[in-house]
N, C-alpha and C positions, 0 to 999 in steps of 0.2 A: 228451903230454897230449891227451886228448880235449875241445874246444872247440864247443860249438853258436853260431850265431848269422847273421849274414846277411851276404853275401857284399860287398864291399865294388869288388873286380873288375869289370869290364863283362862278360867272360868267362872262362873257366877248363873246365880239362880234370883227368881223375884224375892225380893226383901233380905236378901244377905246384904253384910255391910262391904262397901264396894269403894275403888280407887278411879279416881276419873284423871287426865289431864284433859284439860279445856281447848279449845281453842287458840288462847291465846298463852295458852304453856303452863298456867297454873294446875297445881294436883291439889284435888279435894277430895275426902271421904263421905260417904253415906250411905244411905239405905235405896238399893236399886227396886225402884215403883216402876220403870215402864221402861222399852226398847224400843231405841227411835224414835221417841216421842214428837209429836207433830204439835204446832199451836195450833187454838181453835178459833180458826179466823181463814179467810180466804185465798191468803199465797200459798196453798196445796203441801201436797208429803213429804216428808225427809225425804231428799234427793241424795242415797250415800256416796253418788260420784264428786259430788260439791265440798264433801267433807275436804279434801286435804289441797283443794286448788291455793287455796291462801298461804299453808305450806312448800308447795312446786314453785307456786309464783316466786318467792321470795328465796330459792334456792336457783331460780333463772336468773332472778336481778341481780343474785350477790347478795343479797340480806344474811341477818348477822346469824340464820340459820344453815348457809350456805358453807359445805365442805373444801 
């Protein structure tokens, strides 16, 4: 399974077994194949400024991430 999200490790090397949380808050294990991986398709490169807007967003609404 292909997993995006933000590395949860202090460091890591390709193909160590590695700690992800997702996106959407899950944490899953595996083996790191690639950085910043891109799909192979048209809508262009990891953009890493876009990572955490869905995060900000919902600490401005008040969502249940919000301090």
């Amino acid at each position: 399974m292909w997993v995006k999200g933000f590395l949860l490790n202090e460091k890591a090397y390709m193909n160590d077994k590695v700690t992800i949380e997702t996106y959407t808050g899950r944490i899953v294990e595996g083996s790191l194949i690639e950085i910043n991986p891109t799909y192979h398709h048209s809508y262009g490169d990891y953009i890493p400024e876009l990572s955490y807007i869905g995060k900000q967003l919902r600490n401005i609404l008040g969502g249940e991430d919000s301090e």
